[in-house]
Phi, psi and omega in degrees: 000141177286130201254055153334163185305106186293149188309169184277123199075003213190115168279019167212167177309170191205064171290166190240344173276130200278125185261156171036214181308322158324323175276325196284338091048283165294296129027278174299306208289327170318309193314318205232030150240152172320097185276164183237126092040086160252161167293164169298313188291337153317317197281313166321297200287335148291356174277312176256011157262016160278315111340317168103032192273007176260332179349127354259043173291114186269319182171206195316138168283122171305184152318298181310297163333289182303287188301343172273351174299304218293327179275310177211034167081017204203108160316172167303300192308353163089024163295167163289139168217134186263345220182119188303155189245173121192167191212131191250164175203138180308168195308292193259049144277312157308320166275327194291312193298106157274161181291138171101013172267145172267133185223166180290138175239095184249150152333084179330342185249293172316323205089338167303138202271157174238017184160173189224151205205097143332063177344115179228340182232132149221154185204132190290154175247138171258094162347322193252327174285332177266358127319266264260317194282000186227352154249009215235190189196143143231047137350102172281013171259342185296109170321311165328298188294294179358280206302330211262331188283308175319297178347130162299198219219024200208110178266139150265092172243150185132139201339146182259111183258126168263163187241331177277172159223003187066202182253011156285336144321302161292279242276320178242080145327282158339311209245346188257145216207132160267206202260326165305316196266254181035262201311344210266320191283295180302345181251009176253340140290357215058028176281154167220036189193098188250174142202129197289153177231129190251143176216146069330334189229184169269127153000148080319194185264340187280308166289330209263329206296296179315335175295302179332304192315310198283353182292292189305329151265353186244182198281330189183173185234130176259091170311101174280128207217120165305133173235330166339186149319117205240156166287170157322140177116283218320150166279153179282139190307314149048238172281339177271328188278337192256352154281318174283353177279336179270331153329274167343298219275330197257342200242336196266123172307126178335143164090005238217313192206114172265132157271154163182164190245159178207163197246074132303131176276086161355118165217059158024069174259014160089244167285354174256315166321303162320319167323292188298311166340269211299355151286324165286307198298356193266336164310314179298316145131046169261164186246008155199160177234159190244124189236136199244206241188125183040070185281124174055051190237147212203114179065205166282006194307316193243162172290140169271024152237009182313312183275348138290328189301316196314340188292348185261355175267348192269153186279122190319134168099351164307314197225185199227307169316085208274174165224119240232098175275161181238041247286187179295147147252175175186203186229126217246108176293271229300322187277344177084017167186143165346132167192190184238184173290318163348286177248018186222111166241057199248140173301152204287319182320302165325351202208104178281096154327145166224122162221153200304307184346296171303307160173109160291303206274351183282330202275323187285340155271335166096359166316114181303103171344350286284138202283346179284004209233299197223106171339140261216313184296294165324330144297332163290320176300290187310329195285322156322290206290324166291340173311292187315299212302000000 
C-alpha cells in the first residue's frame, strides 16, 4: 500500500468545512450573529483551513500562538508553525465582541458570510514586530508588510466552522484538488514520493527543467498553482493553467505530473514562506517541495538562496515535507541544454537566464520568444491571451 507523508501534526487532515445539512444550519444561524468584515487574505485563510490544508489549525491564532509563530516559529504547543494565521477587527469592533461569542466571518465585498467564529481570544499586535520577525523588514514598500500594517490593531482568535469554498470549486473545476483529493490522487497513481512545484506564473524552460529534476527523484511532480489574490501584472490562472497544460502534454511523460490549484494568498515572506510552502504541501501528501532560487521572494528583501538555507536552520523533525533545492538554471549555448551552476562550467557570456519577469515583458511587446526560453507551444497559448487584452 502506498505510504504518503502524514499531515503536519496530526495523524489525519483536519478539514474545518461544514456539509450538508450541518452547514446548512450553520448557515441559517450564522444570519442573525454579529458580522467581521475579511481582508482578502482573511478570506484565503478560511479556505484553506476549511479544506485542511492548515491541519492542525481549529481556526484563528490566540496570542500565545501568534506571538510564539512570529519569534521562534511555535504554537504554544511547540508544534512547528513559520507564518502567522490571524484575523483583525477595529478597536470598536472589537469592543462590541465579548469572549465567548460567536461571530460572523463575511466577504468584505459580497456579504457572503463564509464562516463562523467562537470568539475565545482578543489581543492587541505590534505590527511592526511580526514585520520585522516574519519578513524582515518593515519596509512599507514589501507587500507582505503593506498587508500586516494595513491590519486593524485588535487580533480575534478562536475556532472556526468554515462554511464556504468561494467559486474555486466551479470556477477551476478541473484544477482545485482539496488536501483529501491530492492525496487520494497520489496513491491511485501509486506514488509514495510526490513532489510540489509552487506557481504563480507559466512554466518557462527554467521551470520545466526543475520540474523535470523532480520527476527523476520522486515518483511525480504535483505542479501547485496559487489561485488566491494575485500581484498587478500577474497572468490569470486561467491562461497559466492551458499553458502549462501544453507544456505537460508535448514535454512530460504521461502519468508523471498533476496540476492542480489552491486558494492561498501569497505574502512573499521569502524564506519563512518556503516553510510555510512545505508545511501546507505535507498536508497535501507531498514528500517535497521543489525550492528555486528566491522562493516566495519579492524584489531585493531576500538572498536568493536564503530559502534553502532556512531548511537547515530549523530543528530537525519540524517538517516530514523535505526540500528539494536547486540551484539557478538557465539554458547553456555550449552545453546545448538546460543545466545549473552546479552542473555547467561554462561562462556566464554562454548561459541565457530565464526569468517570468523578462518574459511578460517580452509577451507584452510582441518581442520574439527565443525556443531556448519558452517552449514554443506555451508560448502560443500566452501570445493569445496578450493579443486579446
Amino acid at each position: 500500500m502506498t505510504e504518503l507523508v502524514p499531515p503536519h501534526g496530526s495523524k489525519t487532515l483536519k478539514p474545518l468545512l461544514l456539509t450538508g445539512d450541518e452547514r446548512q444550519r450553520e448557515l441559517a444561524r450564522a444570519a442573525e450573529l454579529k458580522s467581521i468584515p475579511l481582508t482578502t487574505r482573511e478570506i484565503s485563510d478560511v479556505f484553506m483551513l476549511g479544506m485542511g490544508a492548515y491541519t492542525p489549525l481549529e481556526g484563528f491564532m490566540g496570542e500565545k500562538d501568534w506571538r510564539g509563530v512570529c519569534e521562534d516559529m511555535k504554537l504554544e504547543s511547540g508544534l512547528f508553525w513559520p507564518i502567522p494565521v490571524t484575523l483583525s477587527a477595529a478597536d470598536e469592533v472589537a469592543g462590541a465582541i465579548e469572549i465567548g461569542e460567536e461571530i460572523a466571518l463575511c466577504d468584505g465585498e459580497s456579504g457572503e458570510i463564509l464562516a463562523t467564529m467562537k470568539v475565545s481570544e482578543k489581543y492587541s499586535i505590534d505590527k511592526v514586530f511580526e514585520c520585522n520577525s516574519v519578513y524582515k523588514t518593515d519596509d512599507e514598500k514589501h507587500p507582505g508588510v503593506q498587508k500586516v500594517l494595513a491590519q486593524e490593531n485588535v487580533n480575534l482568535g478562536g475556532p472556526v466552522k468554515a462554511l464556504s469554498e468561494g467559486e474555486y470549486p466551479q470556477k477551476y473545476a478541473s484544477l482545485y484538488l482539496t488536501p483529501e483529493q491530492s492525496r487520494a490522487e497520489f496513491i491511485k497513481k501509486g506514488w509514495a514520493r510526490a513532489a510540489a512545484f509552487q506557481t504563480r506564473n507559466p512554466m518557462h524552460r527554467s521551470h520545466e527543467y526543475l520540474a523535470k529534476i523532480a520527476v527523476e527523484v520522486t515518483d511525480g511532480v504535483f505542479i501547485h498553482q496559487v489561485l488566491g489574490a494575485l500581484k498587478p501584472g500577474d497572468i490569470p490562472a486561467e491562461v497559466r493553467t492551458a499553458a502549462i497544460q501544453a507544456m505537460i502534454d508535448n514535454y512530460f511523460v504521461p502519468g508523471t505530473v498533476i496540476q492542480a490549484g489552491y486558494p492561498i494568498e501569497m505574502r512573499y515572506a521569502g524564506p519563512r514562506e518556503a516553510l510555510f510552502h512545505a508545511l501546507i504541501r505535507q498536508n497535501f501528501g507531498c514528500s517535497h517541495l521543489i525550492v528555486g532560487r528566491d522562493h516566495a521572494g519579492v524584489g531585493d528583501y531576500y538572498g536568493p538562496f536564503d530559502a534553502h538555507k532556512i531548511f537547515d536552520e530549523i530543528p530537525q523533525g519540524s517538517l516530514q515535507t523535505q526540500a528539494l533545492k536547486i540551484d539557478i538554471t538557465f539554458f547553456c549555448k555550449k552545453c546545448d541544454g538546460m543545466a545549473t551552476a552546479k552542473t555547467c562550467p561554462h561562462d556566464k557570456k554562454d548561459q541565457i537566464s530565464i526569468s517570468g519577469t523578462e518574459q511578460r515583458e517580452m509577451l507584452s511587446t510582441g518581442a520574439e520568444i527565443p525556443k531556448e526560453f519558452s517552449r514554443p507551444e506555451v508560448v502560443a497559448v500566452l501570445r493569445e491571451y496578450y493579443n486579446s487584452r
